[in-house]
Every structure is written in structure tokens, then in C-alpha cells.
DSSP file (Angstrom, degrees, kcal/mol; ACC not computed):
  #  RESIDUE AA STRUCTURE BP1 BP2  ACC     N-H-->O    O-->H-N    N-H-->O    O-->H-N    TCO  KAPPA ALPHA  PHI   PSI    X-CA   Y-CA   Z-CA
    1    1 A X              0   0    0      0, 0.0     2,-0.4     0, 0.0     0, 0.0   0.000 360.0 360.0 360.0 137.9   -0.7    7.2   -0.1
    2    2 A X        -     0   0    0      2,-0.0     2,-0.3     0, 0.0     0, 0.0  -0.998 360.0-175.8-139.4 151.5   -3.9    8.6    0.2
    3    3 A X        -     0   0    0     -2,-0.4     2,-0.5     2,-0.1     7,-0.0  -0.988  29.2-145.8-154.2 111.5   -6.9    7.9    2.0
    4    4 A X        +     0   0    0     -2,-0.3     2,-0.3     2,-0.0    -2,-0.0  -0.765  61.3  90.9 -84.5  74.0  -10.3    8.7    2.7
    5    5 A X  S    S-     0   0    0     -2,-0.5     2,-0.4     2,-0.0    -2,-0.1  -0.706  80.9 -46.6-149.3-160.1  -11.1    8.0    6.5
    6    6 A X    >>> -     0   0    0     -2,-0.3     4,-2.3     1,-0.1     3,-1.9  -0.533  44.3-139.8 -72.7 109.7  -11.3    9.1    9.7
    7    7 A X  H 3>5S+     0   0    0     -2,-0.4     4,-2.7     1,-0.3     5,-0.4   0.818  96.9  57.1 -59.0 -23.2   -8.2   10.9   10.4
    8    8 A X  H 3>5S+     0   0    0      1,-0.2     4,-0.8     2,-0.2    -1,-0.3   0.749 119.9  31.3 -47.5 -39.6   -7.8    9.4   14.3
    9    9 A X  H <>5S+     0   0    0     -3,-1.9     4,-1.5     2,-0.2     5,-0.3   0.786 116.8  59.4-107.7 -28.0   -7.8    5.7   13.0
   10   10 A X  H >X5S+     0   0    0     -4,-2.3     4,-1.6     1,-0.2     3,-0.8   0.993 113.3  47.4 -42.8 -63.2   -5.8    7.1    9.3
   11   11 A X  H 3X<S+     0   0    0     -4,-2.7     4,-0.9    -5,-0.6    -1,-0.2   0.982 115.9  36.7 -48.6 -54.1   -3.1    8.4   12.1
   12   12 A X  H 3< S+     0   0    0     -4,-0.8    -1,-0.2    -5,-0.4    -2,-0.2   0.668 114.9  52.5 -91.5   3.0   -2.7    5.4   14.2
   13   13 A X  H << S+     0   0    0     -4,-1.5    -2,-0.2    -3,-0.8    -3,-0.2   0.915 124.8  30.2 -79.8 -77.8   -3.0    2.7   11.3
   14   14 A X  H  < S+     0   0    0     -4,-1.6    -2,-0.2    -5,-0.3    -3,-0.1   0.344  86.3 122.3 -73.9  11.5    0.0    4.8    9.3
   15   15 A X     <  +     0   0    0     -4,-0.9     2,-0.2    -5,-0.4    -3,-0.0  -0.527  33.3 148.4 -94.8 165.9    2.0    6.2   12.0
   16   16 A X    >   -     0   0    0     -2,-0.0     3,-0.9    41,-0.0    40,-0.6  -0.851  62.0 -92.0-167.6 153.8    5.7    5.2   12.0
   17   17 A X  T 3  S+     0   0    0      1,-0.2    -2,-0.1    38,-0.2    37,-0.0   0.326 131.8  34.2 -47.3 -13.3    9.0    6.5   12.8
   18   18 A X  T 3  S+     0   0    0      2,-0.0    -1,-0.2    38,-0.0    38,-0.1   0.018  92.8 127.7-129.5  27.1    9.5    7.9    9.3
   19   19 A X    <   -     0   0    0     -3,-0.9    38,-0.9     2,-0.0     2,-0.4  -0.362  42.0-164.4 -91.8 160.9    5.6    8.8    9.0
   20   20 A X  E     -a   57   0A   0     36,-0.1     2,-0.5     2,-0.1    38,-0.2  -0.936   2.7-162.6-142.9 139.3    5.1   12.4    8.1
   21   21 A X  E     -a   58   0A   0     36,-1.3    38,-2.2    -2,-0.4     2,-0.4  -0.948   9.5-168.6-110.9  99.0    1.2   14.2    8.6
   22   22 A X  E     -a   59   0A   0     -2,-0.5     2,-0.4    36,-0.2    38,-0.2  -0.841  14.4-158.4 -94.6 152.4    0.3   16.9    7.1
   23   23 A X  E     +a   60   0A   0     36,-2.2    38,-2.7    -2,-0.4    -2,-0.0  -0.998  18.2 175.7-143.6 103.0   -3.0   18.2    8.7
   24   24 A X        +     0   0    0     -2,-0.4    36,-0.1    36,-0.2    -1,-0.1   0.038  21.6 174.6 -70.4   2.0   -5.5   20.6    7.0
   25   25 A X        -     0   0    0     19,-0.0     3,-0.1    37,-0.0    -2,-0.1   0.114  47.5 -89.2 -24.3 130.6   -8.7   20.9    9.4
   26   26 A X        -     0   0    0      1,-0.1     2,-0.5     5,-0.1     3,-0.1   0.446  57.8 -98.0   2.3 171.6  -11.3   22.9    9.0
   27   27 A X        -     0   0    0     35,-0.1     2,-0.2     1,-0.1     3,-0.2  -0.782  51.0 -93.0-103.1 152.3  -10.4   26.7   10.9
   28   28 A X  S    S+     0   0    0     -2,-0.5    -1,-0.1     1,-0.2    40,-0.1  -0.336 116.7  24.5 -72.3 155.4  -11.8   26.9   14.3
   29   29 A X  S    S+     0   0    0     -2,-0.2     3,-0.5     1,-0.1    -1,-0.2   0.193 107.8  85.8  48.7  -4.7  -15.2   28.6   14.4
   30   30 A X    >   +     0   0    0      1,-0.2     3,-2.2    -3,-0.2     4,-0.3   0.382  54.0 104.7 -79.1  13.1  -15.7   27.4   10.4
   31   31 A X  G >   +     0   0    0      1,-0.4     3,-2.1     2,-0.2    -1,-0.2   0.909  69.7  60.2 -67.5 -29.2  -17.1   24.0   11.0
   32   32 A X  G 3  S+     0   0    0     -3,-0.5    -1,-0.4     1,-0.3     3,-0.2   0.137  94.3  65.3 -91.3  36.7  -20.5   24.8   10.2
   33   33 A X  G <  S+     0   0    0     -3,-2.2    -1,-0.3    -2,-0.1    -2,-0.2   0.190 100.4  58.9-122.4  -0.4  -19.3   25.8    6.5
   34   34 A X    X>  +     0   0    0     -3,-2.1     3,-2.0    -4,-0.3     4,-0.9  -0.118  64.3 151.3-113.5  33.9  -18.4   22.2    6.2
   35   35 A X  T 34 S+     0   0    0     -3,-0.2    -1,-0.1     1,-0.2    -3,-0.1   0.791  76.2  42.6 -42.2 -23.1  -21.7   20.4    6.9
   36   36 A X  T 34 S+     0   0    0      1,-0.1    -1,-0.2    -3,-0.1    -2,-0.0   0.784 103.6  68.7 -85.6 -15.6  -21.1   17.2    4.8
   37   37 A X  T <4 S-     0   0    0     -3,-2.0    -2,-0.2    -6,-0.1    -1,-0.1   0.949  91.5-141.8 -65.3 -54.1  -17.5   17.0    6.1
   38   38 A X     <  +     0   0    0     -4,-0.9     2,-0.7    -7,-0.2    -3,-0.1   0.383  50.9 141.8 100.2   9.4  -18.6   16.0   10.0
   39   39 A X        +     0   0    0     -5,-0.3     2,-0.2    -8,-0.2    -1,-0.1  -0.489  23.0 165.8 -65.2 100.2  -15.9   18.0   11.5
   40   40 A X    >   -     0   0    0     -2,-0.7     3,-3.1     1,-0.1   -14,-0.0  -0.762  51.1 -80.6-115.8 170.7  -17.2   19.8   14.7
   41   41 A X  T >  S+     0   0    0      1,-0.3     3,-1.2     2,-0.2     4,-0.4   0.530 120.1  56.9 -12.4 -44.2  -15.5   21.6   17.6
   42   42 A X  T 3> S+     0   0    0      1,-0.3     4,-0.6     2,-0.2     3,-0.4   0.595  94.1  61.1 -83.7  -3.7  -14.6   18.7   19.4
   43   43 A X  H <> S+     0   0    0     -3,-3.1     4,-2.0     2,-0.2    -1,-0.3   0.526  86.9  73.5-113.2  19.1  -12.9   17.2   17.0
   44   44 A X  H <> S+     0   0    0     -3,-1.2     4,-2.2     1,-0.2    -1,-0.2   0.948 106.7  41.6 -47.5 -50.8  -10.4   20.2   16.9
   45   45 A X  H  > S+     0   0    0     -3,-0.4     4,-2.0    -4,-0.4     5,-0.2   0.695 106.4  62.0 -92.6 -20.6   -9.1   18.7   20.4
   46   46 A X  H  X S+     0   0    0     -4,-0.6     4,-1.1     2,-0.2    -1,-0.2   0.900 109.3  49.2 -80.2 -28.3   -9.3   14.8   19.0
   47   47 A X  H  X S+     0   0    0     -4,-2.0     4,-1.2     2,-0.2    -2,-0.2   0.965 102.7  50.7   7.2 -91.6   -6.7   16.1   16.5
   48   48 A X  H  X S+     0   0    0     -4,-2.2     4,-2.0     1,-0.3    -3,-0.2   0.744 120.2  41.7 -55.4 -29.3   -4.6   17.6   18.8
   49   49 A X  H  X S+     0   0    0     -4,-2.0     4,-0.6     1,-0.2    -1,-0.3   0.618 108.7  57.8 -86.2  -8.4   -4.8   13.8   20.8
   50   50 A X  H  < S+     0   0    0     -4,-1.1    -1,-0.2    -5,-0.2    -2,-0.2   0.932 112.3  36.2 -79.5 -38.5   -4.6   12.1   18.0
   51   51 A X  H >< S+     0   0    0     -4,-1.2     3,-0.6    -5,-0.2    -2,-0.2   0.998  95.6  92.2 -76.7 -71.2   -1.0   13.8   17.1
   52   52 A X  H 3< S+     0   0    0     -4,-2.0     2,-0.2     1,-0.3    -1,-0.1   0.485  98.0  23.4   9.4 -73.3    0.2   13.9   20.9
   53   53 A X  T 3< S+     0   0    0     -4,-0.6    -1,-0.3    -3,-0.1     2,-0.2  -0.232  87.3 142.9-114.7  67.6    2.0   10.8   20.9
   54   54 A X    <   -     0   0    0     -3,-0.6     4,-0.1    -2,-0.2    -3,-0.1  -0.488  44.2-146.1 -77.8 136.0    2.8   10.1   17.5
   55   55 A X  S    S+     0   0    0     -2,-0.2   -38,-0.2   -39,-0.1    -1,-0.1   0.900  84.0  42.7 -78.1 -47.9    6.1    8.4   16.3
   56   56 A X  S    S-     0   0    0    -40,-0.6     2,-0.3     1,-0.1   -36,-0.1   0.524 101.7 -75.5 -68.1-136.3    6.6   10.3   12.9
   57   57 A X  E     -a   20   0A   0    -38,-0.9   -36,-1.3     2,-0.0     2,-0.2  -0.982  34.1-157.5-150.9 143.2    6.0   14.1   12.4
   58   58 A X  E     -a   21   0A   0     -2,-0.3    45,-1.0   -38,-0.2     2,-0.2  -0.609   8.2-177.2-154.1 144.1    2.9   16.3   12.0
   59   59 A X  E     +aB  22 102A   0    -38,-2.2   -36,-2.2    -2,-0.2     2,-0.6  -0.803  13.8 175.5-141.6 119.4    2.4   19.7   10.4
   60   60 A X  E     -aB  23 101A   0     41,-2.6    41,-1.2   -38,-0.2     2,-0.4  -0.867  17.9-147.0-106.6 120.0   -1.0   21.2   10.7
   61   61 A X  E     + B   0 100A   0    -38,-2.7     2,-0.3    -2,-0.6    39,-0.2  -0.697  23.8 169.3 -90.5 135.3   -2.2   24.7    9.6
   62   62 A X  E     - B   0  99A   0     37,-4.1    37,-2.4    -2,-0.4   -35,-0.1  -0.809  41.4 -87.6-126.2 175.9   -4.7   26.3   11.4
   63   63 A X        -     0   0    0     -2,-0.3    36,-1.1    35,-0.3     2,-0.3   0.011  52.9-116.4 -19.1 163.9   -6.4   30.1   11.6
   64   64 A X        +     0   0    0     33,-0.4     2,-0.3    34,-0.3    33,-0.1  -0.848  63.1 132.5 -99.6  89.7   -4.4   31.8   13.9
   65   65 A X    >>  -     0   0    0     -2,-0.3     4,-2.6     1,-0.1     3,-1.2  -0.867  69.1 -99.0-130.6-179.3   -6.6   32.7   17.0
   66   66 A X  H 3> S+     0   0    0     -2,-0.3     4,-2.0     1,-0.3     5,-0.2   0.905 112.9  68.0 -75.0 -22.2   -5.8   32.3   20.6
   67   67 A X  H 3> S+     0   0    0      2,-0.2     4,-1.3     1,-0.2    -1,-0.3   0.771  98.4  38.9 -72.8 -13.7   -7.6   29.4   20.6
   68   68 A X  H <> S+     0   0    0     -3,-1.2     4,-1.5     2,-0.1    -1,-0.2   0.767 115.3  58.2 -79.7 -21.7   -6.0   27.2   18.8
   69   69 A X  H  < S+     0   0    0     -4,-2.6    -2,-0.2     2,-0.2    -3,-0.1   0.798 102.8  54.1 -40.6 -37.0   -3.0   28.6   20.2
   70   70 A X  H >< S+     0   0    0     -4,-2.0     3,-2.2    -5,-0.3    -1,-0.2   0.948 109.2  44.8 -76.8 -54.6   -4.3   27.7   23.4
   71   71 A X  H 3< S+     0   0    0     -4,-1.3    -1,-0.3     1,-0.3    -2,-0.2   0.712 115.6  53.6 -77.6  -4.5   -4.9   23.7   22.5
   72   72 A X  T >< S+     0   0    0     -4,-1.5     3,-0.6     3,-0.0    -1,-0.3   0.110  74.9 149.1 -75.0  10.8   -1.6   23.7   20.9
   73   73 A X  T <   +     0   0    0     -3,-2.2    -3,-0.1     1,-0.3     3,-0.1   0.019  66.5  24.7 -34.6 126.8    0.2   25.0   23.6
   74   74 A X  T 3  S+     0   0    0      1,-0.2    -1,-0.3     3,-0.0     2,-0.2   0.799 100.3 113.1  73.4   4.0    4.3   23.5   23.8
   75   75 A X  S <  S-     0   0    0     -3,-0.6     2,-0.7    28,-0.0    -1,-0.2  -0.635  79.0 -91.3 -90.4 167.7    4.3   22.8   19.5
   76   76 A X  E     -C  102   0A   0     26,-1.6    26,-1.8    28,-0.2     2,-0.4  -0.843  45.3-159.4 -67.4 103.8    6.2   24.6   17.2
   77   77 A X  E     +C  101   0A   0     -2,-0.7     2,-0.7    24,-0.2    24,-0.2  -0.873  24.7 172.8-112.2 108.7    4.7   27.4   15.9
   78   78 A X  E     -C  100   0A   0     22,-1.7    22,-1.7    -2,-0.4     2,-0.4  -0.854  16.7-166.9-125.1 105.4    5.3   29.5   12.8
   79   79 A X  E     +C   99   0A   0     -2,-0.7     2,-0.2    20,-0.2    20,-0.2  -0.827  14.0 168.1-109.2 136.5    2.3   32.6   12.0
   80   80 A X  E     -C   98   0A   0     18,-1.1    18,-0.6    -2,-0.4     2,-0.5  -0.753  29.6-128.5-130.4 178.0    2.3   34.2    8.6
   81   81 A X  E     -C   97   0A   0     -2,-0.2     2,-0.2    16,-0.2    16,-0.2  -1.000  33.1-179.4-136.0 138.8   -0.5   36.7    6.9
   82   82 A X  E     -C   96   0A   0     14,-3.3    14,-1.5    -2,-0.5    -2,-0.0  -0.961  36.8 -75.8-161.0 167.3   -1.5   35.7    3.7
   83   83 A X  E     -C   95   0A   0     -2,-0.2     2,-0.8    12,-0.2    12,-0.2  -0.040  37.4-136.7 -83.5 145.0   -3.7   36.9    1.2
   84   84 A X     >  +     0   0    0     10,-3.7     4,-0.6     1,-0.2     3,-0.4  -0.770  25.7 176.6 -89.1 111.4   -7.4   36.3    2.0
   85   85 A X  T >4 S+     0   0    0     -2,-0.8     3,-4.1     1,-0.3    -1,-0.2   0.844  77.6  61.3 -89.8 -88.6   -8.9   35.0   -1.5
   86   86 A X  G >4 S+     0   0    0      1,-0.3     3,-0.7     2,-0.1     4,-0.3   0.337 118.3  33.2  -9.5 -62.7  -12.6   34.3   -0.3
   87   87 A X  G >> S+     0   0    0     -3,-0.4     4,-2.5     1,-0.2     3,-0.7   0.585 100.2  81.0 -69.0  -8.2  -12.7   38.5    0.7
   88   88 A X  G << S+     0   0    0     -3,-4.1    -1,-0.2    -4,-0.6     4,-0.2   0.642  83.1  63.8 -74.1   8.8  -10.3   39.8   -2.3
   89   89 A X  G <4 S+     0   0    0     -3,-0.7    -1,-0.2    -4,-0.2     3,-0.2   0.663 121.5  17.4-133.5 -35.6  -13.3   39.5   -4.3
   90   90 A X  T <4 S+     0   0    0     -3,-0.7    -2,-0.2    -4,-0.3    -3,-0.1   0.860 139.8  29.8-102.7 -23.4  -14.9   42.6   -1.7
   91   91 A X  S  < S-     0   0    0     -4,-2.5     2,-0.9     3,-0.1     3,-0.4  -0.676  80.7-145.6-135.4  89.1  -11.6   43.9   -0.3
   92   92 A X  S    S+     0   0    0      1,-0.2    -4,-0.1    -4,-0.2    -7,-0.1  -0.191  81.4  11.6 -55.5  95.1   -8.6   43.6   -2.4
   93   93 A X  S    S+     0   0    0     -2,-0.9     2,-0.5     1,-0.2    -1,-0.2   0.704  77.0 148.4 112.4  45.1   -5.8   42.9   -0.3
   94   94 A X        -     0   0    0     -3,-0.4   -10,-3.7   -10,-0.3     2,-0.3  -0.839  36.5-135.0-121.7 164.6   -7.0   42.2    2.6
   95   95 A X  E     - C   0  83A   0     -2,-0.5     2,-0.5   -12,-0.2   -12,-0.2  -0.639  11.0-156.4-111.3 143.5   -5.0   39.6    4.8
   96   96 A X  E     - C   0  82A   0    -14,-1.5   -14,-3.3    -2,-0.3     2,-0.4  -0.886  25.9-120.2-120.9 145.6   -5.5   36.3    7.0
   97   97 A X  E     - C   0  81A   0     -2,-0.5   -33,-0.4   -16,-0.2     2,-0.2  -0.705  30.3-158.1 -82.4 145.5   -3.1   35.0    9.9
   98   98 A X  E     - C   0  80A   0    -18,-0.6   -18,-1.1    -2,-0.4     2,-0.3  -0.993   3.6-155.9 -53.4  78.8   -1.9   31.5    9.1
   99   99 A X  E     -BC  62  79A   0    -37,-2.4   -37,-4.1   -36,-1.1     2,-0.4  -0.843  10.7-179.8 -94.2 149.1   -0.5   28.8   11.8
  100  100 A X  E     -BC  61  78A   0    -22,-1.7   -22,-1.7    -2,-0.3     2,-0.4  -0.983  11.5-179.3-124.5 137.5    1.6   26.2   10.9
  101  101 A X  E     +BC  60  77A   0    -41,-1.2   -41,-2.6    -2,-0.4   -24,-0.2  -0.999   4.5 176.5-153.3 175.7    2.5   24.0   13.9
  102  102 A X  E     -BC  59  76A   0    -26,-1.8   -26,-1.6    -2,-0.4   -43,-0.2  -0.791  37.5-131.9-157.3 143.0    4.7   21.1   14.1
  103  103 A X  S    S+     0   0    0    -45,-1.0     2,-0.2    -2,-0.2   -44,-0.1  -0.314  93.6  74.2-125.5  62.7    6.0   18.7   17.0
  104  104 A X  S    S-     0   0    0    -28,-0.1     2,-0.2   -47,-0.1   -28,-0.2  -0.903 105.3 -86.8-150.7-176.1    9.3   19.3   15.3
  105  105 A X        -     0   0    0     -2,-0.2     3,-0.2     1,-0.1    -2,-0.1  -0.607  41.8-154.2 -93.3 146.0   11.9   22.0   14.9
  106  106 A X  S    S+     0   0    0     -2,-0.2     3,-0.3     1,-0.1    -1,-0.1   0.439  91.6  49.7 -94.0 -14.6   10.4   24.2   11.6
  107  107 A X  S >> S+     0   0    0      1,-0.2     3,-2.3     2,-0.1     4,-0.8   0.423  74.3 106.9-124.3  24.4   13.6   25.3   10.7
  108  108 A X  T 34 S+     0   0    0      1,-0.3    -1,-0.2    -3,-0.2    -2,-0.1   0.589  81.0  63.7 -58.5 -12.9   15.9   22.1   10.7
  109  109 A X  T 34 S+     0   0    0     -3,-0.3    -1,-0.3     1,-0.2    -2,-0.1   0.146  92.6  50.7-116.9 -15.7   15.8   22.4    7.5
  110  110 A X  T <4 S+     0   0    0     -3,-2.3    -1,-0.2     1,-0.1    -2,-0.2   0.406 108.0  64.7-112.9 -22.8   17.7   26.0    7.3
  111  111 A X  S  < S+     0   0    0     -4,-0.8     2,-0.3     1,-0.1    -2,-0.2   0.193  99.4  66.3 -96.0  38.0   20.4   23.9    9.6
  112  112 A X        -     0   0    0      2,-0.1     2,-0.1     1,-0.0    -1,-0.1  -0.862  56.7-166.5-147.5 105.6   21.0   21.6    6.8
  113  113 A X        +     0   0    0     -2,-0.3     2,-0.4    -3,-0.0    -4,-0.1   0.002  63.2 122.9 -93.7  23.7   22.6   21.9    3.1
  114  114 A X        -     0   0    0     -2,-0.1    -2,-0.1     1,-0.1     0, 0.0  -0.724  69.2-115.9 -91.6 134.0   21.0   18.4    2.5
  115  115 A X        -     0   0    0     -2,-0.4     2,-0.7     1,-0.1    -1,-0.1  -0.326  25.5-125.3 -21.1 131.3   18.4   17.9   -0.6
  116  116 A X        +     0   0    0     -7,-0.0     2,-0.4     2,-0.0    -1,-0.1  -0.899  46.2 171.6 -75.2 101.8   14.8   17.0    0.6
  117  117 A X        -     0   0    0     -2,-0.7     4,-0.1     2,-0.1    -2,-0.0  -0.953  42.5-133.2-125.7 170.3   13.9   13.8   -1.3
  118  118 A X  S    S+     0   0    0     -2,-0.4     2,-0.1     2,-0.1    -1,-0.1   0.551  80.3  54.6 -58.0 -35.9   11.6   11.5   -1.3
  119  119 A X  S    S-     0   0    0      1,-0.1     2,-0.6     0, 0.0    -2,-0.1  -0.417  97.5 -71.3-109.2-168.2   13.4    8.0   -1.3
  120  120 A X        -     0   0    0     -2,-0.1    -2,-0.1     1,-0.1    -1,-0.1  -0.694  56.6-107.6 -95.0 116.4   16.3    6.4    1.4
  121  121 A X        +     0   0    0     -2,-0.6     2,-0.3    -4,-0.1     3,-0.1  -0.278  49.5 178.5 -10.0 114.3   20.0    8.3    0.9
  122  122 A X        -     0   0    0      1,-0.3     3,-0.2     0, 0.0     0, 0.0  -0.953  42.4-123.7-136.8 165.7   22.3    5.6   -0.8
  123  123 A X  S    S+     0   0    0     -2,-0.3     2,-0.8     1,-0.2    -1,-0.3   0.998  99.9  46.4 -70.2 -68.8   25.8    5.9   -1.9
  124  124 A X        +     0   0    0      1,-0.2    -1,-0.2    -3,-0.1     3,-0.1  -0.736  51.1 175.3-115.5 111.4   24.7    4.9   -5.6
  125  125 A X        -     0   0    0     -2,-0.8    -1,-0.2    -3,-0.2     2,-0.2   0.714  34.7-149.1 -54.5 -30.6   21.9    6.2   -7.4
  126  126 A X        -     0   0    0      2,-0.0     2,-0.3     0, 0.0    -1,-0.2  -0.421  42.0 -36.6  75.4 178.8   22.5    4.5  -10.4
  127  127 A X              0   0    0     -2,-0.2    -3,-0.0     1,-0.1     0, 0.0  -0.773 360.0 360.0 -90.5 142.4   21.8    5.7  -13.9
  128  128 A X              0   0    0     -2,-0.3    -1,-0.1     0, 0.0    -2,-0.0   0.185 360.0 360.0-107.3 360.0   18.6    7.5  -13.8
């Protein structure tokens, strides 16, 4: 499903026990590079409340600086470098930290030989 709204009432309209949120936000300190978007500073931390007590399961990517670390404090967190395109253009190969954090385990998924799909586990698929 997708949806064009405010993610604070998007979250607590769809959230569910089986809900899953992935969460793109602006990077901290870029908001003003989104002026039509309306995403400002504060609403880093209506985010983070919005996800807090959630039934499903959240992944968000941020920047990695110690401030989002900071309002994420107690998630699951997973930092990578990857390549920054916007600069390859003035320094080829030059690299940006990545967080992804989660109010789940990030690597349940390595403790599991199961498929990810999309629809409910049943004994019989049928003919596809």
C-alpha cells in the first residue's frame, strides 16, 4: 500500500502486529534541502515517537552522526559506508556512513533457513 500523508497519523492508522515500516527521512542537518517536503528538526524526534510503541516492525535509515545515534538510543543498529553519489561527481570514491535501525533483531534473518515471502505460510500452494 502506498500513501501520501503524514507519516505520524500513516503509522498509527496502519500499524498492526504484522505491520512492517520502512522509514526514509530526510538526514539530520539536510532538512533545509527539502523545502517543499515540510520535514524540519523536530520532526526527527516525532519519528522516533511515532515508532516507540508500535505493534509491527520499523526499519529506518539515517546519516550516521552521533545524533541520531543519540535519539535512537536502545534500537538495533547496523552502520555501513557506501558510496556517496551526490560527491562522486567531484571526488570519485568518496564514502558516506549509513544507519539502519530497527526495533527488531537485524539478523533474524541469518538465524533462519526460511524464504522471505510476501503472503501467509500454508501447507498447499497449489498450482501456481
Amino acid at each position: 500500500m502506498i500513501e501520501n500523508k503524514d507519516f505520524e497519523k500513516l503509522i498509527s492508522a496502519q500499524d498492526s502486529e504484522v505491520s512492517f515500516f520502512y522509514c526514509d527521512p530526510p538526514y539530520f542537518s539536510t532538512e533545509s534541502y527539502y523545502e517543499n517536503v515540510g520535514f524540519k528538526t523536530a520532526d526527527h524526534e516525532r519519528l522516533r515517537d511515532s515508532l516507540k510503541n508500535i505493534s509491527g516492525k520499523f526499519l529506518v535509515s539515517y546519516n550516521d552522526c552521533p545524533e541520531i545515534r543519540e535519539l535512537y538510543g536502545g534500537y538495533e543498529m547496523y552502520s555501513y559506508e557506501r558510496l556517496n553519489n551526490i560527491r562522486q561527481r567531484f571526488d570519485g570514491g568518496s564514502m558516506f556512513g549509513e544507519l539502519l535501525i530497527a526495533n527488531y533483531d537485524l539478523n533474524e534473518r541469518l538465524n533462519t533457513n526460511q524464504q522471505i515471502s510476501l503472503f501467509e505460510m500454508e501447507d498447499n500452494y497449489g498450482d501456481i
